[in-house]
N, C-alpha and C positions, 0 to 999 in steps of 0.2 A: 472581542476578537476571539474568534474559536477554529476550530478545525475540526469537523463534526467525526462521528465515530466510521462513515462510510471513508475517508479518505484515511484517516487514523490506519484502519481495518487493512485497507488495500496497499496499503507502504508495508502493513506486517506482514500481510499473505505474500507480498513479493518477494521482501528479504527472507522471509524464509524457504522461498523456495529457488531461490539462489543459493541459498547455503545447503541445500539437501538436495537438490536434482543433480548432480553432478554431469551423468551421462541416462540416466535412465529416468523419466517419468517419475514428479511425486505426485499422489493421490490427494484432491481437497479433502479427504477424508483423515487423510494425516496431517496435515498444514490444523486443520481443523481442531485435531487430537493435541497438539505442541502449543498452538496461539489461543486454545481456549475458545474460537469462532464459532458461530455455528454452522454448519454445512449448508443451508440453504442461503446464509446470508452469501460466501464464498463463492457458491455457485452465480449469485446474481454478480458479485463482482468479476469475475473472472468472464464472464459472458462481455463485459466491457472492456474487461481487459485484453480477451482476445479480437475485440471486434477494434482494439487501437493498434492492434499488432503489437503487441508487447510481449504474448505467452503464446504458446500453442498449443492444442492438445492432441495425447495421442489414446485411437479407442482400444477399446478390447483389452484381453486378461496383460492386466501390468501396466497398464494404460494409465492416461495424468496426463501434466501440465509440464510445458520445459520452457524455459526464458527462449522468446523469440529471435530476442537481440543477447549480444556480452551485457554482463551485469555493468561495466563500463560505459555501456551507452546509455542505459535506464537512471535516469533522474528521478529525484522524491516527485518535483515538480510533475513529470510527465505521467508520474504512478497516477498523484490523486487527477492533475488534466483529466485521464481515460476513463475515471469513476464520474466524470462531472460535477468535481469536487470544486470549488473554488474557499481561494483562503483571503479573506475577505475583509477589511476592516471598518468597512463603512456601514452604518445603520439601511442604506437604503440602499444592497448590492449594487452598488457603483450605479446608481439609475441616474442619479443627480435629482432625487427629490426627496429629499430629506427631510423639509419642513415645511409639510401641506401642500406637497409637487414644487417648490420650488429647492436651489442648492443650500444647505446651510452655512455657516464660515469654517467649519473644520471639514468640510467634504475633501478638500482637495490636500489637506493633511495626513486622511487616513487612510486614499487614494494612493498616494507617496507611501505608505506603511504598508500597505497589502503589496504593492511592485517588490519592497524593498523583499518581504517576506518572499513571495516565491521569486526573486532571484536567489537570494540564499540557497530556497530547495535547490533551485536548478542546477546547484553549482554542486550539489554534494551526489553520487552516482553511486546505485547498490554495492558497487565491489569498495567505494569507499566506506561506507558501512562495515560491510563483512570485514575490512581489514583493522578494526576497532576493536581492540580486546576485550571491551566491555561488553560488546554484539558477541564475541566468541562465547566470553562464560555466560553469557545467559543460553547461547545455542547448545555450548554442550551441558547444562543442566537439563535441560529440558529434551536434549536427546536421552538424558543417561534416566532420567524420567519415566519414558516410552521405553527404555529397553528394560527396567525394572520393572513396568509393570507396573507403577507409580500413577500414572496418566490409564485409563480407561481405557480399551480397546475395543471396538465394536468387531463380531465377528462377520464373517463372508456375507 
């Protein structure tokens, strides 16, 4: 049972850009800089994630990314949903062929365990996140990071 690094990646690029878009556009270029991402990976998520309506972007100079919806309505579930992420606990993606195309006896065990798993996500929403103090001090390390000068800055 895993949860690969694209849906990992895409629950981080959002919380964080929840917690730093305030009213203005943040740059994948800075989301990038704070979560350690790489910029093209970002860019490929956020192309899905605008295309679930989740994020918007805005072009030109100052231009970015702004949460579509309130942080209150974005669920972890609907983040990785938009990446085509599934969290999965069965050997044969829920196909029901587990054992040389037919079901095995624990399919519908682990079936029940991947439900149970993204209910959970679904139940937890960005802004419940962001109100988790352990989510604050790692945001503001790693803001005071980027304002040190700590974190690498690509110029213009």
């Amino acid at each position: 049972m895993r949860l690969t690094t694209k849906g990992r990646y895409a629950v981080t690029a959002m919380l964080d850009l929840a917690m730093n878009a305030s009213r203005e556009p943040t740059s994948l270029a800075d989301i990038s800089r704070r979560q350690e991402i790489s910029l093209s990976y970002l860019e490929q998520l956020f192309a899905r994630l605008r295309r679930a309506q989740l994020v918007k972007s805005v072009r030109g100079p100052g231009g970015g990314y702004l949460l579509a919806v309130a942080p209150e309505a974005i669920t972890v579930a609907r983040v990785i949903d938009a990446v085509d992420e599934s969290v999965d606990a069965t050997r044969c993606q829920g196909l029901s062929d587990c054992q040389q195309g037919d079901i095995c006896l624990t399919h519908h065990l682990w079936c029940e365990l991947s439900r149970q798993i993204h209910g959970f996500l679904d139940g937890i929403t960005l802004a419940d996140l962001i109100a988790r103090q352990e989510v604050q001090r790692v945001a503001d390390r790693q803001r005071q990071r980027h304002a040190d000068g700590t974190i690498a800055t690509s110029s213009p």
